[in-house]
C-alpha positions as a Markdown table, in Angstrom:
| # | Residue | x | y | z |
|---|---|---|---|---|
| 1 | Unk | -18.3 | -11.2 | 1.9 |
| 2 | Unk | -14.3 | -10.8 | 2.9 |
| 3 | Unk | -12.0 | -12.5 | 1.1 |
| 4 | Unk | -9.9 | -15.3 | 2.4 |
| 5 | Unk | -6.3 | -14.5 | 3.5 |
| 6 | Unk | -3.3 | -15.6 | 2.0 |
| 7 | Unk | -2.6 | -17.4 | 5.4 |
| 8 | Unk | -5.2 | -20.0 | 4.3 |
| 9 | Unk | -5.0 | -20.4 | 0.7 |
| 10 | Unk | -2.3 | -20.2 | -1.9 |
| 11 | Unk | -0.2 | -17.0 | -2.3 |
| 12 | Unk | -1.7 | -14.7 | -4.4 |
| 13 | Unk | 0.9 | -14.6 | -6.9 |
| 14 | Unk | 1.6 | -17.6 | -9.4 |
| 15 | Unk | 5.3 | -15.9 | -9.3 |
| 16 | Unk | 7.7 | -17.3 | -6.8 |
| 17 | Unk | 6.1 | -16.0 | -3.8 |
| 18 | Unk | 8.6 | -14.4 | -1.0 |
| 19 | Unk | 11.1 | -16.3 | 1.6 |
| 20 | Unk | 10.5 | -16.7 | 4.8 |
| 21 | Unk | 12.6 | -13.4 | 5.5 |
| 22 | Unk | 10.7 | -11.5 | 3.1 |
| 23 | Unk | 13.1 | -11.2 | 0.5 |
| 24 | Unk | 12.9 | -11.8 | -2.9 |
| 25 | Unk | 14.6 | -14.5 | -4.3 |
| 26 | Unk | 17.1 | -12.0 | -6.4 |
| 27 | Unk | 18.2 | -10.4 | -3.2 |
| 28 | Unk | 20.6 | -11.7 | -0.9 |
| 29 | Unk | 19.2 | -13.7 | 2.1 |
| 30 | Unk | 19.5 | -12.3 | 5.5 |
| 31 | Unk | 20.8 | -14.4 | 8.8 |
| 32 | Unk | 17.4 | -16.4 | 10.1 |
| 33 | Unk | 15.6 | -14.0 | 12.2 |
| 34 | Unk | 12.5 | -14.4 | 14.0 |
| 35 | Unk | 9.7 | -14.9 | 12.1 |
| 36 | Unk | 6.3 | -16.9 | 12.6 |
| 37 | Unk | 4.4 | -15.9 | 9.3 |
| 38 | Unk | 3.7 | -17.9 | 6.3 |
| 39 | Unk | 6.2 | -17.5 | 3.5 |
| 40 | Unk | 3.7 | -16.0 | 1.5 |
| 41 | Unk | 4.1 | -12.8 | -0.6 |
| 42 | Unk | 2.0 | -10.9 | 2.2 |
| 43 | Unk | 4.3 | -11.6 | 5.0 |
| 44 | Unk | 6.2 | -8.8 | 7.2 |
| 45 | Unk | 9.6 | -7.5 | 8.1 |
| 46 | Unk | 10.0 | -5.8 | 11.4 |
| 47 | Unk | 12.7 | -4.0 | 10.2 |
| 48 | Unk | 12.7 | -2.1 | 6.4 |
| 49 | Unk | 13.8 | -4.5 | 3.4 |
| 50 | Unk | 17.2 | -3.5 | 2.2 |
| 51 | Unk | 17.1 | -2.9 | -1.3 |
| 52 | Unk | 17.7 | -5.6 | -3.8 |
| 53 | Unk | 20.3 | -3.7 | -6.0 |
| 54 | Unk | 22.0 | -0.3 | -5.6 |
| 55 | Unk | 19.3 | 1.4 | -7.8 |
| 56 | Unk | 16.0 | -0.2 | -5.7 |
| 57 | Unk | 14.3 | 2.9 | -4.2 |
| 58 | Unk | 11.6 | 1.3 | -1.6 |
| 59 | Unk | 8.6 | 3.3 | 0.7 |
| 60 | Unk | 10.9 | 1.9 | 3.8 |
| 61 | Unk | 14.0 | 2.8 | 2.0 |
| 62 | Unk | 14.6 | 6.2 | 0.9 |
| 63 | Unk | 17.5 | 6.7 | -1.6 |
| 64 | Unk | 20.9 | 7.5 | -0.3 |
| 65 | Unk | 21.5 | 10.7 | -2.4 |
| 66 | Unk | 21.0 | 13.9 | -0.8 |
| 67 | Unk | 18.9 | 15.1 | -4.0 |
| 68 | Unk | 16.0 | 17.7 | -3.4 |
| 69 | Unk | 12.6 | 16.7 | -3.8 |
| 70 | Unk | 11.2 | 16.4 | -7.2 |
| 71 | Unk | 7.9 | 17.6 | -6.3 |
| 72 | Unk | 6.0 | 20.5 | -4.3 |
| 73 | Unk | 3.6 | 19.3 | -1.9 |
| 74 | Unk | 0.1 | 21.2 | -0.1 |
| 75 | Unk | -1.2 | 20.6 | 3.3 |
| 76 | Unk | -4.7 | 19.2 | 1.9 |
| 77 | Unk | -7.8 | 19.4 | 4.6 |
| 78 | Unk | -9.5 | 16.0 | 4.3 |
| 79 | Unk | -13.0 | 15.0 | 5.7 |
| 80 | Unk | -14.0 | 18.7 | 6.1 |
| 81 | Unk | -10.8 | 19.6 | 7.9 |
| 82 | Unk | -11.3 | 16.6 | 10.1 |
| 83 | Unk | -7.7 | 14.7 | 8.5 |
| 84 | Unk | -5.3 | 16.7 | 7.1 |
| 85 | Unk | -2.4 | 15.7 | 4.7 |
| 86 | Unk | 0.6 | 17.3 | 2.7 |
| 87 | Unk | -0.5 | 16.0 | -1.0 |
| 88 | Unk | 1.4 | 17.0 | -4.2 |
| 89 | Unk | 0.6 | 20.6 | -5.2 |
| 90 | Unk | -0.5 | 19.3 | -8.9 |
| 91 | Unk | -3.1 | 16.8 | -7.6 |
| 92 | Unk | -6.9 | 17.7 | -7.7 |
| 93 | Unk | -10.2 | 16.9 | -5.9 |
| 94 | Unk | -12.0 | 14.4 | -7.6 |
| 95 | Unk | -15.2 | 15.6 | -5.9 |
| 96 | Unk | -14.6 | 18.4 | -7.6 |
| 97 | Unk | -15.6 | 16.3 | -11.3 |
| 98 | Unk | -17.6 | 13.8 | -9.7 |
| 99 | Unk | -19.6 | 12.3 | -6.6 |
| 100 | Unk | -17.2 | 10.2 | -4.3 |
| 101 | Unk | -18.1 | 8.1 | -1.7 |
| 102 | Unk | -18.8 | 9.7 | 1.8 |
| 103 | Unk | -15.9 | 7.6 | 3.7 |
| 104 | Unk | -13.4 | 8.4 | 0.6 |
| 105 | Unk | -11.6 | 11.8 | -0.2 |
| 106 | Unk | -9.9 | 11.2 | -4.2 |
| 107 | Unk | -7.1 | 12.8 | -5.6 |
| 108 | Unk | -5.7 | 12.5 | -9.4 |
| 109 | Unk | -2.7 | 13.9 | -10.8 |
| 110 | Unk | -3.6 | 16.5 | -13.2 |
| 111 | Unk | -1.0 | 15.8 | -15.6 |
| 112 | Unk | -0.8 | 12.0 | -15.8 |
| 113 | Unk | -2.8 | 8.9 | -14.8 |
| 114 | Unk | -1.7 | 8.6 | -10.4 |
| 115 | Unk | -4.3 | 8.6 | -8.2 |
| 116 | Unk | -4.3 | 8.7 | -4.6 |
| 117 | Unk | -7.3 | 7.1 | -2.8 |
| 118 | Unk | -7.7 | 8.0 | 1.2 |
| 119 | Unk | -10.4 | 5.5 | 2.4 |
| 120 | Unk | -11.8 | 5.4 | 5.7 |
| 121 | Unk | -13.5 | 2.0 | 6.6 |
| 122 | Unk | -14.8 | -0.6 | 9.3 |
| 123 | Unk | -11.8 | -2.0 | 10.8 |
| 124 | Unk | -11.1 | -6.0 | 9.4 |
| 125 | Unk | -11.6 | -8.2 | 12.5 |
| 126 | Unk | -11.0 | -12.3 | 12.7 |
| 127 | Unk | -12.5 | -14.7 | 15.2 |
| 128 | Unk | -8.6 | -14.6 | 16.4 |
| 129 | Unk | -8.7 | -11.0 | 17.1 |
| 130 | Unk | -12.3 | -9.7 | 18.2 |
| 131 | Unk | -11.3 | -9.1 | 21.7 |
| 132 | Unk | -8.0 | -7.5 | 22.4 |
| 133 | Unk | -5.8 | -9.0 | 25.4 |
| 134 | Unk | -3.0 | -8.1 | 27.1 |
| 135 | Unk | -1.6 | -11.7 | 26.7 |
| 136 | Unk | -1.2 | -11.4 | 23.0 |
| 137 | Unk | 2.3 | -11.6 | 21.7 |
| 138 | Unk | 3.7 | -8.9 | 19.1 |
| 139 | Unk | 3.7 | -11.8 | 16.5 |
| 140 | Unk | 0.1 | -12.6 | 16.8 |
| 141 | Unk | -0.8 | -9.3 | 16.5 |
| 142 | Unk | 1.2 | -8.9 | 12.9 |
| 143 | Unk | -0.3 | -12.0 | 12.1 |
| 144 | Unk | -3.7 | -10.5 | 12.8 |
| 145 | Unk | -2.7 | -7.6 | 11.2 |
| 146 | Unk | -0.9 | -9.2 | 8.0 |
| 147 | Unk | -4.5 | -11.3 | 7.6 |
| 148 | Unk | -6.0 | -7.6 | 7.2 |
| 149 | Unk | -4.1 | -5.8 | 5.0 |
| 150 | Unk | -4.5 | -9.2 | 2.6 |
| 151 | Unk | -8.6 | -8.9 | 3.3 |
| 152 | Unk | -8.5 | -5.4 | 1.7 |
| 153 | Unk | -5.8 | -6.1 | -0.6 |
| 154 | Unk | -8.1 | -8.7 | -1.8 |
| 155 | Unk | -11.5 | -6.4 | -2.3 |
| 156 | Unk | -9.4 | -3.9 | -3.7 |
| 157 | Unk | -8.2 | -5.5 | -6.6 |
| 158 | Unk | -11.3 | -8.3 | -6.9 |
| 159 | Unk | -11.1 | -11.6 | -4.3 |
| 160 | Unk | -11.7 | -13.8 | -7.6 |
| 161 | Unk | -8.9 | -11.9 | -10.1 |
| 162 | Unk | -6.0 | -11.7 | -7.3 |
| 163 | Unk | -4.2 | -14.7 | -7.9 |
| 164 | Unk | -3.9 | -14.8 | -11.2 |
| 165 | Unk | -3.3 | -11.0 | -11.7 |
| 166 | Unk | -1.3 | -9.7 | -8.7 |
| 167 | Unk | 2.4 | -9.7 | -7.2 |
| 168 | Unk | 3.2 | -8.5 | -4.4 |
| 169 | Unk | 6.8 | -7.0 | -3.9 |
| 170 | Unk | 7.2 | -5.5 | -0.6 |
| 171 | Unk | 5.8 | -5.4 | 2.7 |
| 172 | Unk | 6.5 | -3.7 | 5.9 |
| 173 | Unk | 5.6 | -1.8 | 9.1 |
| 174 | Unk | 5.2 | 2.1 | 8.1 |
| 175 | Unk | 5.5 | 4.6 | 10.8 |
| 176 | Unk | 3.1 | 7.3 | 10.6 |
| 177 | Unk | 4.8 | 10.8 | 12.3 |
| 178 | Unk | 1.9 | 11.7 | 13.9 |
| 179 | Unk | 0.7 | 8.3 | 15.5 |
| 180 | Unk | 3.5 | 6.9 | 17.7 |
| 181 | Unk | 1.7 | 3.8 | 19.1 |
| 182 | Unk | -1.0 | 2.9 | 15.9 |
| 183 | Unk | 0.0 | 0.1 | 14.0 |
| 184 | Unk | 0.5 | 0.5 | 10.1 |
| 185 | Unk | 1.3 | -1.2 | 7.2 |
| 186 | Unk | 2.6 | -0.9 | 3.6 |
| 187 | Unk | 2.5 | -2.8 | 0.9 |
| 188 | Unk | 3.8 | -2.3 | -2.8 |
| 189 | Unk | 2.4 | -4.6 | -5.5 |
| 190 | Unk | 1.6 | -4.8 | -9.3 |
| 191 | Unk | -1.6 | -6.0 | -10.7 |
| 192 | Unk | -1.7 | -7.3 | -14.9 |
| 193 | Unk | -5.0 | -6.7 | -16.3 |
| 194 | Unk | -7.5 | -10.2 | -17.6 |
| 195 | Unk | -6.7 | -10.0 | -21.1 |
| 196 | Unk | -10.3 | -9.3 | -22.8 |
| 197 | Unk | -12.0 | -9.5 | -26.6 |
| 198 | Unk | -12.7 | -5.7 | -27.7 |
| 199 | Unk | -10.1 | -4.2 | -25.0 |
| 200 | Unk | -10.2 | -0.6 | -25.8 |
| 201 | Unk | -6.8 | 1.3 | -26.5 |
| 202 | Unk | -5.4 | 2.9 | -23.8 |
| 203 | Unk | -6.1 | 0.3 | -20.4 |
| 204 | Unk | -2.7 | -0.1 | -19.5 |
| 205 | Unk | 0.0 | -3.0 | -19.0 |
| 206 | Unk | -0.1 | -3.2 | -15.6 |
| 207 | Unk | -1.1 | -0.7 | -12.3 |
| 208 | Unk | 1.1 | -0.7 | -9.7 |
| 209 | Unk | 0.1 | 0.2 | -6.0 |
| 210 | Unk | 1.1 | 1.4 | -2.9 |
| 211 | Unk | -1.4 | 0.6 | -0.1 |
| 212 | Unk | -1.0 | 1.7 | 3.1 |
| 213 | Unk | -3.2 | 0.4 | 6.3 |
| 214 | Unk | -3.2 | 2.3 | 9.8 |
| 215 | Unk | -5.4 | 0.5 | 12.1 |
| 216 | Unk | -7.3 | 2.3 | 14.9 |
| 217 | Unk | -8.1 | -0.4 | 17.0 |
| 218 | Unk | -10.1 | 2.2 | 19.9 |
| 219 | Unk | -12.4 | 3.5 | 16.6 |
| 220 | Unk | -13.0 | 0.0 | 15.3 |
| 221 | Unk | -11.5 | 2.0 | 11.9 |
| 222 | Unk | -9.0 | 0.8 | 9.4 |
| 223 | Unk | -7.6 | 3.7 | 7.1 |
| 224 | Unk | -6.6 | 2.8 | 3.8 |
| 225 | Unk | -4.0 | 5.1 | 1.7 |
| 226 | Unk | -3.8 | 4.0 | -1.8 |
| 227 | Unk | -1.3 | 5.2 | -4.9 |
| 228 | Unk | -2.5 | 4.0 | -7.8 |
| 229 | Unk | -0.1 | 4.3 | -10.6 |
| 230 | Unk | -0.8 | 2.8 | -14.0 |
| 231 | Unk | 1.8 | 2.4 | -16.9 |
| 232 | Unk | 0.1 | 2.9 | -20.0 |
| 233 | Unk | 2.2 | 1.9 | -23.4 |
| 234 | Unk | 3.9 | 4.6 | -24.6 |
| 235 | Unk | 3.4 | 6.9 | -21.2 |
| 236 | Unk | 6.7 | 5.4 | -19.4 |
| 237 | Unk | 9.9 | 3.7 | -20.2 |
| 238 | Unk | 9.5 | 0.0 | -20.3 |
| 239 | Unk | 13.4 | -0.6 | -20.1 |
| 240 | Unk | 13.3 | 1.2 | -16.4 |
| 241 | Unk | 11.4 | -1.3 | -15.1 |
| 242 | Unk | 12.2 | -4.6 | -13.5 |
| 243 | Unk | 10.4 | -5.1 | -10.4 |
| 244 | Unk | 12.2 | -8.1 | -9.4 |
| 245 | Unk | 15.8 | -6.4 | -10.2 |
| 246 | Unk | 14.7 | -3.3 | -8.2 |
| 247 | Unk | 14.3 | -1.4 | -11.0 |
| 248 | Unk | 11.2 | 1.0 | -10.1 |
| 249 | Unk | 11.3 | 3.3 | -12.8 |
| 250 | Unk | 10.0 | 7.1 | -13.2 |
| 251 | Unk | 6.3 | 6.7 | -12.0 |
| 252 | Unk | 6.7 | 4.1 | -9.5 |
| 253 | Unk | 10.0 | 6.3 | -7.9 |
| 254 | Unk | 7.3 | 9.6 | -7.7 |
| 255 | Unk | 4.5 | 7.3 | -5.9 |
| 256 | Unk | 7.0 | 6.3 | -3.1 |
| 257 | Unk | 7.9 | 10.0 | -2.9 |
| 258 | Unk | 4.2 | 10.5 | -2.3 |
| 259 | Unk | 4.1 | 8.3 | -0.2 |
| 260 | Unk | 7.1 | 9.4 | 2.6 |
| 261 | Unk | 5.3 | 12.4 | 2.1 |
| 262 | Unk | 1.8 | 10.9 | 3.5 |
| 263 | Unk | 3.5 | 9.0 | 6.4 |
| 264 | Unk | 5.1 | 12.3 | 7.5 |
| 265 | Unk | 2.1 | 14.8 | 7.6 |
| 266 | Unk | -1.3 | 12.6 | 7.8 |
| 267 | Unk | -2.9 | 13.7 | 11.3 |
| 268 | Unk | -6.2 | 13.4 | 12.5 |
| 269 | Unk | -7.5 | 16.9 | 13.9 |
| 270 | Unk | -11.0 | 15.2 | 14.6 |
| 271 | Unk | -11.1 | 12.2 | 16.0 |
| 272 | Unk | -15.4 | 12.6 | 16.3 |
| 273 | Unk | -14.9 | 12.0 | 12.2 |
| 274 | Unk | -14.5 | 7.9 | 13.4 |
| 275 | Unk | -18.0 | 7.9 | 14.9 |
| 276 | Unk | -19.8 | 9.8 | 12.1 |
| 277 | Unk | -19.0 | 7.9 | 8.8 |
């Protein structure tokens, strides 16, 4: 069963969730603009968040330097050939080590602990949005979509574990190069692991993700892109990291790189793959 969005329950965060802008509450507050979502940390900015400090690097922001890339990237043949994507060179098949799902294509960075998850699956719907009309407004539609991206935010990380283990930082509209006109969505958040008897060594302090949602409304398909990126004790620099300060640090700063990356060269070549898996 779905989970219930964060429009009808309490944000999942017990942090401070987001203004009404979208901000957080370190960052300066904007003029009032339009808005009709709920001031929960899953709520959307038509326009990129500016960053919170000079340092903040976001998905929607990139950083102001003109510094080359710190990473080679491959045009990667997804699906059988079907999706095709620019993913970093040092990243390999999962398939390759072990059986993955039919309607997921898994990639893992051979020299740390990121993972990047490309997920094809049925396309979240609401009683609100089952048939598409030409008198909806733009804002319904968010809404609509905003309810969505929470649903599969939510079976991601567990419906029952959310609030108490995830914060969500940042969310936006993502344009995709190659689709002009499809909606899509990013999201970056953090999730704390339950605190367990017998944990073994090695789970780490917290994941952070980067989830992006493009919704094919004609295919009835919702692709998911997700960055996983866990910080394990002793694998990053615990003083480059402040979340709420817009401190992003080494491994969250390479994910968003990633991810620019995804949202300039993912491109169906097949759209028959929608009707098969």
């Amino acid at each position: 069963m779905r989970g219930v969005s964060l429009f009808d329950r309490a944000p999942i965060s017990q942090t401070p969730p987001l203004s009404k802008s979208c901000y957080p509450s370190s960052a300066a507050q904007p003029k009032p603009g339009r808005s009709k979502t709920s001031c929960c940390p899953v709520a959307f900015c038509r326009k990129p968040l500016p960053s919170p400090s000079p340092n903040y690097t976001s998905p929607t922001s990139p950083a102001k330097d003109n510094k080359m890339p710190r990473h080679t990237f491959t045009p990667t043949p997804l699906f059988g050939g079907a999706l095709t994507v620019d993913l970093p060179s040092n990243f390999a098949d999962v398939s390759k080590l072990r059986q993955v799902p039919d309607n997921q294509e898994v990639y893992i960075d051979k020299d740390g602990f990121t993972s990047i998850v490309i997920d094809i699956t049925e396309r979240v719907s609401s009683s609100s949005s089952s048939s598409s009309s030409s008198s909806d407004s733009p804002d319904s539609a968010l809404e609509r979509d905003a309810k969505a991206l929470t649903t599969h935010l939510e079976e991601l990380v567990g419906v029952e574990d959310a609030a108490e283990t995830v914060q969500v930082w940042n969310t936006t509209e993502t344009q995709i190069s190659h689709f002009e006109d499809i909606p899509a969505y990013t999201l970056i958040a953090t999730q704390k692991p339950k605190q367990r008897e017998g944990e073994r060594a090695g789970a780490p302090d917290f994941t952070a993700l980067i989830l992006t949602l493009i919704r094919l409304e004609k295919e009835q398909t919702d692709i998911l892109i997700t960055i996983n990126v866990p910080h394990i004790k002793g694998e990053y620099d615990e003083e480059e990291i402040d979340l709420a300060m817009g401190k992003q640090g080494e491994l969250i700063g390479d994910a968003v790189e990633y991810a620019a990356r995804i949202w300039e060269s993912f491109e169906v070549r097949d759209w028959g793959l929608f009707s098969e898996i």
